[in-house]
C-alpha positions, -999 to +999 in steps of 0.1 A: -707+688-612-679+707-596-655+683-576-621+691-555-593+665-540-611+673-509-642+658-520-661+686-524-690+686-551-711+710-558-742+711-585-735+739-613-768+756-606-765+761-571-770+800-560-738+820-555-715+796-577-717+823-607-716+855-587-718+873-621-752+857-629-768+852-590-754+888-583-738+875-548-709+894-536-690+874-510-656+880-498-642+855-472-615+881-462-643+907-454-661+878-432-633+866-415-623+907-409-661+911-395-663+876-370-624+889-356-637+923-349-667+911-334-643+890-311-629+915-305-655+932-284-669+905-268-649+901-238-663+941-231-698+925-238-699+893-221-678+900-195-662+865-207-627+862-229-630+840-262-614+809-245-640+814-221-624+825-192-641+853-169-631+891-171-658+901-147-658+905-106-644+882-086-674+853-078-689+859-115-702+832-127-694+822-163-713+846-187-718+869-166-707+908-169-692+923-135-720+949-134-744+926-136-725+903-107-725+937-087-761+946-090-770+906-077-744+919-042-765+951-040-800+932-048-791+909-020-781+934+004-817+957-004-839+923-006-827+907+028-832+947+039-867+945+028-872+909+045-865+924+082-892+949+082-915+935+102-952+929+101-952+935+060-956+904+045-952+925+013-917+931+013-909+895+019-927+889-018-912+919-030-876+908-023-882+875-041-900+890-069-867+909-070-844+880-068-865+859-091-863+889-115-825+894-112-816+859-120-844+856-153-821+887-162-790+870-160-802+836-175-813+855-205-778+875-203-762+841-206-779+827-234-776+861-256-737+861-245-732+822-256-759+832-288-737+858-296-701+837-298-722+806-318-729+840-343-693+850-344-681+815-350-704+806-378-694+839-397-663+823-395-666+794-404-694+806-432-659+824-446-644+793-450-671+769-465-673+798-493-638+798-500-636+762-504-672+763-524-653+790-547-623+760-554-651+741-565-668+762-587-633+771-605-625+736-603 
């Protein structure tokens, strides 16, 4: 068994410590190089900065991109439109299909945007755990 100061142990058979014999090709460099570019674009994505703070419209709510906060102002203005005509019930359920559509939107937005940084940071972090896995196998 391979062992490190750090405490690090690792069984000799495990996949990947011989990349000559499991034919596994890893370099952390290249990882780390991948999760920073991917940082990279996702303020343009997200409409959030990596320390979380909001690039989007003023009003945005966190995770939210500023097109999608200015389609909800527009949305708003067309549904309460739409909720004036009178005598057409319809338009009343139309606008809060609308709304109710709008905001399923976004709440799927947000969890793809926050899916999307746990992705970035576990590249990362993967590019660590095989550097110090590669100690241990030379060890």
């Amino acid at each position: 068994m391979a062992s490190t100061d750090n405490g690090w142990k690792l069984e000799q058979s495990w996949p990947g410590l011989e990349a000559d014999r499991d034919g596994v090709e890893y370099s952390p460099s290249k990882l780390v190089k991948i999760a920073n570019d991917l940082w990279a674009k996702y303020p343009e994505v997200s409409g959030i900065d990596p320390t979380g703070k909001r690039t989007g419209a003023t009003g945005a709510t966190a995770g939210s991109h500023p097109d999608v906060d200015q389609h909800r102002f527009a949305l708003d203005a067309f549904a309460t439109q739409l909720e004036g005509v009178r005598n057409w019930p319809g338009g009343q359920t139309f606008a809060g299909a609308l709304r109710q559509s709008h905001d399923e939107l976004s709440k799927v937005y947000r969890e793809v945007n926050e899916k999307l940084a746990i992705a970035f940071q576990l590249i990362d972090v993967g590019a660590g755990n095989y550097e110090r896995a590669n100690v241990a196998n030379e060890s």
